[in-house]
C-alpha positions as CSV (number, residue, x, y, z in Angstrom):
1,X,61.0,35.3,115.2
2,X,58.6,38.1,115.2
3,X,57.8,41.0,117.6
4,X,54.9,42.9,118.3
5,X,57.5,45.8,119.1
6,X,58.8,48.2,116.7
7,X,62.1,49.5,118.0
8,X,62.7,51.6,114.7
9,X,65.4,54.0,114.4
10,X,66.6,52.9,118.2
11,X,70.7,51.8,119.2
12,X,70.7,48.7,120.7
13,X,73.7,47.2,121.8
14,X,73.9,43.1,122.6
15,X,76.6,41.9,124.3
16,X,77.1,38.0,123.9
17,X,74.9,38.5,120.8
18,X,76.5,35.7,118.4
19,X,74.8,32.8,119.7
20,X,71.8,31.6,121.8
21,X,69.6,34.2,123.9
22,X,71.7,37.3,122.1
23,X,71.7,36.2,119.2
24,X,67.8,35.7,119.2
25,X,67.6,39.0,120.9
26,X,69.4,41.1,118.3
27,X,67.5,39.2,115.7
28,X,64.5,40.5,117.2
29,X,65.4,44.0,117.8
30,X,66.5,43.8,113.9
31,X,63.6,42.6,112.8
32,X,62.0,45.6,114.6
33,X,63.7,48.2,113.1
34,X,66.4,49.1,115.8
35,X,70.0,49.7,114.7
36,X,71.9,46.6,116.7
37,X,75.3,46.2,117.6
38,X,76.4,42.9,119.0
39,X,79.1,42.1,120.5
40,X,81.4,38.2,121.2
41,X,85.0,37.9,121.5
42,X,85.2,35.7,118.4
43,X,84.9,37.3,115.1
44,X,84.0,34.3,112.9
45,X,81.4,33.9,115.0
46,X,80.6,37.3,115.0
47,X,80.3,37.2,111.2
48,X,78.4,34.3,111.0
49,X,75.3,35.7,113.5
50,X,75.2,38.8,111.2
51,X,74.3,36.6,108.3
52,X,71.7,34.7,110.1
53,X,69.9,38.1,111.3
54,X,67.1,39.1,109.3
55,X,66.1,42.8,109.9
56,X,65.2,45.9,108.7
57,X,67.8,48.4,110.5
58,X,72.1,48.2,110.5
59,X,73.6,45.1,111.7
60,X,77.0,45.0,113.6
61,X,79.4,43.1,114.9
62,X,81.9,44.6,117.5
63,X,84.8,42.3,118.6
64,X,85.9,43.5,122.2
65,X,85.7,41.5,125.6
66,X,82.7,43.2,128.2
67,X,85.0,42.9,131.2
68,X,88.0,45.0,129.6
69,X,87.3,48.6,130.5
70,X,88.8,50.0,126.9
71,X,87.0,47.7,124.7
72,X,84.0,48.5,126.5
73,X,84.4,52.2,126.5
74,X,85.1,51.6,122.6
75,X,81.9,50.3,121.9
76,X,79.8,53.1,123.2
77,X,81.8,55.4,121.1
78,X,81.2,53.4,118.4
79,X,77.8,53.2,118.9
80,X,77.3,57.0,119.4
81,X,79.2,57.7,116.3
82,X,77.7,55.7,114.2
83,X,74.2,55.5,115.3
84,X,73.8,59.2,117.2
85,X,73.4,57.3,120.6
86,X,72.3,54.8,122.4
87,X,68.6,53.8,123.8
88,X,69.4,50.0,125.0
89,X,71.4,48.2,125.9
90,X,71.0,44.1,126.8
91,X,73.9,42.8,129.0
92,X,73.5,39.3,128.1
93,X,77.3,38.1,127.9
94,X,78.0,35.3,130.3
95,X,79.8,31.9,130.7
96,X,78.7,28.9,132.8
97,X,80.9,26.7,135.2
98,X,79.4,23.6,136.8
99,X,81.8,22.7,140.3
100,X,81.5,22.9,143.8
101,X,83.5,25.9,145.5
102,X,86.4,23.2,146.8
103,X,86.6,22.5,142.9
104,X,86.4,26.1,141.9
105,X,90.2,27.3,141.3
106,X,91.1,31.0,141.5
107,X,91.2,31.6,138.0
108,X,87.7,29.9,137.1
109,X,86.6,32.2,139.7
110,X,87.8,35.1,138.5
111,X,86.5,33.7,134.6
112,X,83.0,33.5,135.7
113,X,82.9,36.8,137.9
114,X,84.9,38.7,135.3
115,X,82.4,37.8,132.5
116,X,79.3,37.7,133.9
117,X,79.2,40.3,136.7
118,X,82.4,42.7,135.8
119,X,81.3,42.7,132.3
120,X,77.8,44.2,133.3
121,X,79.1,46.9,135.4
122,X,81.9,47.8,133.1
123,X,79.3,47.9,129.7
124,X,76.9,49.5,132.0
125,X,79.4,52.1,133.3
126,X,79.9,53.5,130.0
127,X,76.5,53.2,128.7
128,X,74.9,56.0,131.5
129,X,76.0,59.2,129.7
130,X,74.0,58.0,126.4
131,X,71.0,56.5,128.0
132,X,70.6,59.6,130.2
133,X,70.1,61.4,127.0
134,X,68.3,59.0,125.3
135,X,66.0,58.0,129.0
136,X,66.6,54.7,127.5
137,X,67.0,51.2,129.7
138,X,69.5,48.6,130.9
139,X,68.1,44.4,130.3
140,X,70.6,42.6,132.1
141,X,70.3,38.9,131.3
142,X,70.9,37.0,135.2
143,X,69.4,33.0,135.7
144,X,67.1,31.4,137.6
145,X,70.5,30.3,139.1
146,X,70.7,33.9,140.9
147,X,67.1,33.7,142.4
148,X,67.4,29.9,144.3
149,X,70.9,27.7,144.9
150,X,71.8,25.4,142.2
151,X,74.0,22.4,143.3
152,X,77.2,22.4,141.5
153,X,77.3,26.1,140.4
154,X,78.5,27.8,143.1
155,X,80.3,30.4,141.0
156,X,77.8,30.9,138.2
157,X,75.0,31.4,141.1
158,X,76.8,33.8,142.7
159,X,77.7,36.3,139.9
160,X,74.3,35.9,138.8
161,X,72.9,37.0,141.9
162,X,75.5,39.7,142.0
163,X,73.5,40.9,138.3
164,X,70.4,40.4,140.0
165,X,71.7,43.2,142.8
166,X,73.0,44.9,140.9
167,X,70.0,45.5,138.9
168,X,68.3,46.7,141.6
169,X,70.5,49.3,142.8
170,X,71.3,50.5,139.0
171,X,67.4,50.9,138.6
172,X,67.6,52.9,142.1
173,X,70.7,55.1,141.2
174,X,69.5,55.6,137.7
175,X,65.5,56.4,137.8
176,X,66.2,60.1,138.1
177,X,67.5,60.2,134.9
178,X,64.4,58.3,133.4
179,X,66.9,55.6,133.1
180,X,65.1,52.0,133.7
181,X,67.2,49.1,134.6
182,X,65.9,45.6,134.7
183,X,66.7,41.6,134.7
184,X,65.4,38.5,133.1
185,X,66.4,35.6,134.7
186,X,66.0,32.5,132.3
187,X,65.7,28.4,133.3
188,X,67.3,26.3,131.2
189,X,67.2,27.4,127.6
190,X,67.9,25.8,124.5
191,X,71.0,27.5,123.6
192,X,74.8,25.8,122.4
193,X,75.8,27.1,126.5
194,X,73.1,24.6,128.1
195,X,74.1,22.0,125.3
196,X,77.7,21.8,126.0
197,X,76.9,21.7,129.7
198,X,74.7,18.8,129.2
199,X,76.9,16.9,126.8
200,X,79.7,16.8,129.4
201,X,78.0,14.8,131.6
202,X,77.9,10.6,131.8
203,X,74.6,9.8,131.0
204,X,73.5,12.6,129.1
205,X,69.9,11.1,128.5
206,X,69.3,11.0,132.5
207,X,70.6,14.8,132.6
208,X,68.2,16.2,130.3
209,X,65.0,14.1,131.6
210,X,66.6,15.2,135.5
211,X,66.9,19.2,134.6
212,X,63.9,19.1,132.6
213,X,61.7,18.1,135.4
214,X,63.1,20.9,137.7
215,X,60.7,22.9,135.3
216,X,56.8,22.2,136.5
217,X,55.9,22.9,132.3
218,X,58.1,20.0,131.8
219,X,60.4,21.0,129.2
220,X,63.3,23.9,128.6
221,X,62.7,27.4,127.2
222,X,63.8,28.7,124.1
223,X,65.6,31.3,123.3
224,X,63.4,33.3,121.4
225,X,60.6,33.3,124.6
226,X,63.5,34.9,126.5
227,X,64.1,37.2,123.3
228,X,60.7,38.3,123.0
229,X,60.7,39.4,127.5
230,X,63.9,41.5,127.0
231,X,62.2,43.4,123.9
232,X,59.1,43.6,126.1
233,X,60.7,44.9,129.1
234,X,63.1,47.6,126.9
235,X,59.4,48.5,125.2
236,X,57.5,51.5,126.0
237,X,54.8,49.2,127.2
238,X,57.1,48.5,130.5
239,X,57.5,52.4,131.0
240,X,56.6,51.6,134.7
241,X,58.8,48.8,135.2
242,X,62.2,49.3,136.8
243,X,64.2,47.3,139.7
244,X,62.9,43.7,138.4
245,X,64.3,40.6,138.4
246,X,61.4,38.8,136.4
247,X,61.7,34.8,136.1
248,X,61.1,33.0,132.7
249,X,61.8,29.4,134.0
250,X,58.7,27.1,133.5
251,X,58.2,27.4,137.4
252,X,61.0,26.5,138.9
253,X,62.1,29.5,141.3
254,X,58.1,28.8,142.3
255,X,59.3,25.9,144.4
């Protein structure tokens, strides 16, 4: 997966980084040179992402949940002391839940909101001191889900739209400080999240034909496309870009 970016010498932290869109993403920061830590809850997995990046600066893997305030404060330390600081960060941790709100309980609520809106804010929240010094940037990874309404995902649309607000008012709060803040907000992607979703349902063939056409390019993203936005948007070459939400979905918010 190569870049046209060179992100040598640069901290870079990815959260959710051992499989699908992260784990693309570190492997493209790698491959550019930057000094990555990523980050999953499961250290097997953890492990095994490590040995499928190929890249020219440190690989990491930090075992910690993104909505627990200590593990995420423990990160950043460990990122500062080992690489000097920190110049981005990629909030791409999330989890996906398809139910109506009458078949949402409490705790699946609190699962999704915990993961993939708490875990941005409390990653984030820790990250400011560094990236003031650096005047680095914030790529938080929302959905297509947090632009238009998706039947049957009433929680997952609304914490992504929560990421996709609170983008915007991080880029606001934080552009003082030269501190960028943006989103990408993906369709459906090949990743083993969008697989596992699919292969719960009946007729699995009629799924993937049905979600496929709510894409006007007719088929599903990969991962690396996504990889290669979030390196773009953290780049130099989106100096001027801060307060986005910017689609990579074959069309479909377009409707």
């Amino acid at each position: 997966m190569p870049s046209r970016y060179e992100f040598g010498g640069k901290s870079v932290i990815v959260t959710g980084g051992t499989s699908g869109i992260g784990l693309a993403t570190a492997d493209m920061f790698a491959r550019s040179g930057a000094n990555v830590i990523l980050t999953g809850k499961n250290r097997e997995k953890g492990l095994k992402a490590l040995k499928q990046i190929k890249g020219k600066g440190n690989i990491e893997f930090y075992k910690g949940n993104v909505s627990n305030d200590a593990d995420a404060e423990k990160l950043i330390a460990l990122t500062e002391k080992k690489h000097g600081g920190l110049d981005v960060l990629v909030n791409n941790a999330g989890v996906y839940l398809a139910k109506k709100i009458d078949e949402t309980s409490e705790e699946e609520w609190d699962w999704i909101m915990n993961t993939n809106l708490k875990g941005v804010y409390v990653v984030s929240k820790h990250s400011i001191k560094p990236l003031r010094k650096s005047r680095g940037c914030i790529v938080n990874v929302a959905s297509v889900s947090g632009i238009v309404g998706v039947r049957n995902e009433a929680a997952y649309c609304a914490s992504k739209g929560g990421v996709i607000q609170l983008t915007k008012a991080m880029a606001l709060d934080y552009a003082i400080d030269g501190i960028r803040v943006n989103a990408v907000c993906p369709g459906d992607v090949e990743t083993p999240m969008m697989w596992e979703a699919l292969n719960r349902v009946e007729d699995r063939n009629m799924a993937v034909e049905k979600d496929k056409a709510l894409h006007p390019l007719g088929r599903f993203g990969k991962a690396d496309e996504v990889a290669k936005l979030i390196l773009y948007l953290a780049s130099a070459d989106a100096a001027f870009i801060t307060g986005s939400a910017v689609s990579i979905d074959g069309g479909w918010s377009a409707y």
